[in-house]
Each structure stands twice: as structure tokens, then as C-alpha cells.
N, C-alpha and C positions, 0 to 999 in steps of 0.2 A: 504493500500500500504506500511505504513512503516511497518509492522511487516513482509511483503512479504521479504521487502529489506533486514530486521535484518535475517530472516530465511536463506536467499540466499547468506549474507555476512558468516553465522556459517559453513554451509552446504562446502563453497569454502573452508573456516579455518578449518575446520574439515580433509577434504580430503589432503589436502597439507600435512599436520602434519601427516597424516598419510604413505603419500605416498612418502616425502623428506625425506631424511636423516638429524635430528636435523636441522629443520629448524631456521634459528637468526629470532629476532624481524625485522629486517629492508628487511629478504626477504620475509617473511608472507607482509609484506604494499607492496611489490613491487610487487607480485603474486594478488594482491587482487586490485591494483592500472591498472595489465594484463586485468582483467574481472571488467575495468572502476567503480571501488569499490575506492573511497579514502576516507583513514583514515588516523587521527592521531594517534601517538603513544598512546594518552591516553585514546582515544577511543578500539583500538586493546586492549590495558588492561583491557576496562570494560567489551569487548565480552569474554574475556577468562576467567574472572571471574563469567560470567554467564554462560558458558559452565561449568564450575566447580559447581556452587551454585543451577542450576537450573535442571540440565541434568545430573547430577555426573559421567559427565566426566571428568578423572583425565587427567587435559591437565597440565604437568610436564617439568620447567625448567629444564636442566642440566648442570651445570654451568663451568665439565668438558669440555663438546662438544658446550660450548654457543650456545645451542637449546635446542628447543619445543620436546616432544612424549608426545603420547597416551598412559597411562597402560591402554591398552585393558583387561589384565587379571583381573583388581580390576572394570572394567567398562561391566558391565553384561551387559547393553543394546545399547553398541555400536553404534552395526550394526542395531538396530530398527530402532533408532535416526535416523542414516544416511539415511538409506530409506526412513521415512519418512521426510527428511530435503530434500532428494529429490524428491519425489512424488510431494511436495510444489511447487519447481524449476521447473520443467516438466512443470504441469498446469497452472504455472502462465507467463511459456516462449511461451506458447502456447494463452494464452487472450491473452500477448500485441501483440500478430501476428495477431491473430484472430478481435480484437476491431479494426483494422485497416481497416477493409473488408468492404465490405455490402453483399457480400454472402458467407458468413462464411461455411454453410453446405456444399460449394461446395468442399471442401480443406480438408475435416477431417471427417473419418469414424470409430464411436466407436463399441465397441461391441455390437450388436444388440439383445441381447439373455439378454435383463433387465430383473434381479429379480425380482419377486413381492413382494416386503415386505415394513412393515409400516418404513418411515425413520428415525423417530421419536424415533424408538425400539433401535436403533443405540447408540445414545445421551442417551438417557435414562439409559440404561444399564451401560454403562459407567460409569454414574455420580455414579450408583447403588454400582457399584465393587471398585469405589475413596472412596464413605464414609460409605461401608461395610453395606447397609442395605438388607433385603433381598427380594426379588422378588418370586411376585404369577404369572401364567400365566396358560393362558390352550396351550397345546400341541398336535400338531395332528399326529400324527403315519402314515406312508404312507402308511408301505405293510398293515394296518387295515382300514385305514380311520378314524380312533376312535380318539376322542379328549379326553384328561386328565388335570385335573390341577396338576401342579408341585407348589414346594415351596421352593427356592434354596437358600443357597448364591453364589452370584456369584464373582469370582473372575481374570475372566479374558476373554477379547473379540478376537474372533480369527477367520484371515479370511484364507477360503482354497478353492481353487478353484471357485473364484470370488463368495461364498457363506460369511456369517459370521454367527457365533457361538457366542453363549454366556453360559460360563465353569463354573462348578458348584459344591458342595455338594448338594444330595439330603437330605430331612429329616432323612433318613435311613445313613444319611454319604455318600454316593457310589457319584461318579464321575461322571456327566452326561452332557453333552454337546448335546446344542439347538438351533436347524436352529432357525435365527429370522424369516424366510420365514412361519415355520411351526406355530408359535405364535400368540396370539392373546390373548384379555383381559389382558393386561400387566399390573400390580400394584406396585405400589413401595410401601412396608410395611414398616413401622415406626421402627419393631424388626431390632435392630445390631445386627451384631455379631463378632466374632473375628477369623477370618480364621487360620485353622489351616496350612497352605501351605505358605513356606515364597516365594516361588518361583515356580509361578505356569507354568511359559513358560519351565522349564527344564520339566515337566512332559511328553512334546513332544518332547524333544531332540532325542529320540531313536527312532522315529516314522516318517511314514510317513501319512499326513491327522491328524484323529481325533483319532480314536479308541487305546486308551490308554490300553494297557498292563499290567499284571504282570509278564509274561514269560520273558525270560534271550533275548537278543540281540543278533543275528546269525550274520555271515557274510556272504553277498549275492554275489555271481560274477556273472554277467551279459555280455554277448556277444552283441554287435547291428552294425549292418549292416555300413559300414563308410558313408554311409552319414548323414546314421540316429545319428551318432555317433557324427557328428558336433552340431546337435541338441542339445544333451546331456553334452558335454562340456561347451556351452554356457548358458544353464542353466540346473545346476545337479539337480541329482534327491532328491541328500539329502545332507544336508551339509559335511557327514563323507565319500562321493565320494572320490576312487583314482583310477587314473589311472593303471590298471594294465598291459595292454599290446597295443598299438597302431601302427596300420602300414595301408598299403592300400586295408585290407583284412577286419578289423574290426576293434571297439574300446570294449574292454574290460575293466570293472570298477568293482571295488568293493567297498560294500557302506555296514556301521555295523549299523544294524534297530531291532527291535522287529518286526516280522510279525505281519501282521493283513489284514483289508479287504483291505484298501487302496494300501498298497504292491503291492498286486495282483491284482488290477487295472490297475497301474501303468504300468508293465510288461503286460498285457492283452491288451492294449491302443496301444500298439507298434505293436503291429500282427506279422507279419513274416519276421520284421526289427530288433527282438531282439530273447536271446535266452536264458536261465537260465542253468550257468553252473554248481553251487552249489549253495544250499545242494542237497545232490539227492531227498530228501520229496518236497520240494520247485518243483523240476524240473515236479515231478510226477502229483503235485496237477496242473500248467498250460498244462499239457498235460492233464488230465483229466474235465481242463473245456473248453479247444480247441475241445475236441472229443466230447465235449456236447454241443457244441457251431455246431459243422458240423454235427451233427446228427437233430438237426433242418431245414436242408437244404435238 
């Protein structure tokens, strides 16, 4: 419970500082005293300090403005942090509701479409890509059924579509990325190694899903239907989304990606609520798997 509470106090202190103009010490205690948080001033000092020490996030006096900011730009993982300070918040606002009940299931309906995969692979791997050793597993192929052993390092977990991955060099060097769904015989091997990737989450900046690129970054414009288009606002499709044209006819966004399969999923997924307005190759290839898509009918 306390680490809940420390988590729930950072998460509140996080956002404010993000969200106030140079917040003073004395209205962080007063915002945080709002969501029945009380602290002393020299406790505020030691959470800031561990937001600094622990998380590197630059949470930054300015003694101009006597207030707190964020440099987000020297702070690469932000916004994971925040997510996950809020994921925390979410589930643990939901037990103290829930522990109060005695029919719990009656009140709360999760996704029913559970993964099959070992949990265990999760934690594991993790720990794998923290102290750089490398992992054996076998791997099973779906359009073959064929099972292989891989031998990775891995260097980073990634989840997409309530699936997770585990990201990788293969022996050969090459890029590979592994449903934990599809694994099995997982090993943790004693060999280190020393990644060459200082930054392996930028590898999917330009992407959307998994399928990692070498091709240049297009810009895509997308038409979608206005109500489908409320959808889209509320959660974009890629973070380099902008609005390019909105009224009571459509929403039109343009979002700069590498293509790959995922892409055209994404746009495939929308059916006759979305429309691709460039590039004209882009537009050709979903009219051609819409016509191979009605030709099964």
C-alpha cells in the first residue's frame, strides 16, 4: 500500500508541473493536500529528488518564475513514466472500490479475449533486457505452424494491441520481434552482451505496430467519416497526428509513418468510415485489398 500511495503522490506531482504554469512549492502541497495527499515541505523535497534520481526526470526550479517545469526534451521517457504512474492509479482506484463489495464481478467487465501466454515470460524477459543476458526460446510461426529456436539479445518489451513482444538482435544481427504468446522453452543464458542500440523505443517512432522499416517516412492524409473522426481525436493513431481539416462533413488528419503491415491494418479496420487521401500508391494498395476482400463475397 505504501508504494501505491508514493506512486499516486509522483503521478499527481508529475501532472500538475506539467500542466500549471511554474508551479511555487507551496501550490504543489496545496494541489496535492486537493486529492487528501499531505505533505511537508521536506517530504515534497524528497519526492522531487526521486523523481530526479530515480526516473531522470528533470523536474527544474526557476528561480526567475519561482516555479517547478518539466524539461521534457532532456526527459526521453516522460510520457512512459506517466502512463505507467497511471495504469498504477487506475487499478489501485478500482481495488479500494472493489475490496468494499462482496460481488465484485457484478460492477466491472474486463476484456474477455485473455491471451494465452506463460506470465512468467513477462518478468522474465524483463529482468533478461535490465542485465543484458541473452535468451534461447523456441518460436512458433503461425502462417507455418513450424516451431524454431531463436537466440536473441533482447533489449526491449513492447506491448501492441493488448499483445507483448519481446525486441531483439538475432545471431545474424537482424531485428526480430516475439509474441510471448508464440514462445515457449524460454532460457535465460549466462552469455552478456553489450547492445548495440542506445535507444531502442525510437526504433518505432516512425511506425505504427511492430514491423520496423528501412524505407524513408511518407506523409499519410487520411479522411474519416465525423463521427468516426471523434474516435480518432480521442485516441490518435500515431503520435505525429494533425489535424488537417475538421468541420461537420469529416475529420481529416495527417500522420508522418514509414508504411508497413500494420498501417494498412489500421486504415483496413475503419471500413467505409475512413478514406486515404495520399499518396496515391497508399490509396491504390487499400482499394486493391477492399476489391479482394468483396470478391470473397
Amino acid at each position: 500500500m505504501a508504494q501505491f500511495a508514493q506512486i499516486e503522490r509522483l503521478y499527481h506531482l508529475l501532472n500538475f508541473i506539467k500542466y500549471k504554469y511554474f508551479p511555487t512549492k507551496h501550490q504543489l502541497l496545496e494541489y496535492l493536500a486537493e486529492k487528501d495527499i499531505v505533505l511537508t515541505e521536506r517530504s515534497l523535497e524528497r519526492d522531487l529528488k526521486l523523481i530526479r534520481e530515480k526516473f531522470f526526470i528533470d523536474v527544474i526550479y526557476d528561480r526567475s518564475k519561482n516555479g517547478y517545469f518539466i524539461d521534457t526534451n532532456s526527459t526521453a521517457d516522460f510520457n512512459d513514466w506517466i502512463q505507467l504512474f497511471q495504469l498504477v492509479v487506475n487499478y489501485q482506484s478500482l481495488n479500494e472500490t472493489l475490496i468494499q463489495l462482496t460481488s465484485k464481478c457484478d460492477y466491472i467487465d474486463f476484456d474477455r479475449s485473455v491471451l494465452k501466454m506463460n506470465p512468467e515470460f513477462l518478468k522474465l524477459s524483463l529482468n533478461t533486457i535490465i542485465q543484458k543476458q541473452k535468451l534461447s526460446f523456441n518460436y512458433t510461426n503461425y502462417a507455418t505452424d513450424e516451431s524454431k529456436n531463436f537466440i536473441i539479445q533482447p533489449f526491449l518489451l513492447k506491448e501492441f494491441q493488448h499483445r507483448w513482444y519481446v525486441c531483439g538482435n538475432n545471431e545474424a544481427g537482424e531485428f526480430r520481434s516475439f509474441g510471448l504468446d508464440r514462445i515457449s522453452n524460454l532460457i535465460v543464458l549466462q552469455e552478456t552482451f553489450r547492445s548495440s542500440i542506445k535507444n531502442p523505443k525510437a526504433l518505432f517512432d516512425k511506425i505504427i505496430g511492430l514491423s520496423v522499416e528501412n524505407d524513408p517516412s511518407e506523409k499519410i492524409v487520411l479522411s474519416f467519416h465525423p463521427l468516426q473522426g471523434k474516435y480518432i481525436l480521442s485516441q490518435p493513431i500515431h503520435l505525429s497526428q494533425k489535424i488537417v481539416l475538421q468541420n461537420e462533413n469529416e475529420l481529416r488528419i495527417s500522420i508522418n509513418v514509414i508504411p508497413n503491415y500494420e498501417l494498412l491494418e489500421q486504415i483496413l479496420k475503419h471500413g467505409d468510415r475512413v478514406k486515404v487521401m495520399e499518396p496515391a500508391w497508399l490509396k491504390s494498395e487499400i482499394i486493391g485489398r477492399l476489391t479482394s476482400a468483396l470478391n470473397q463475397y
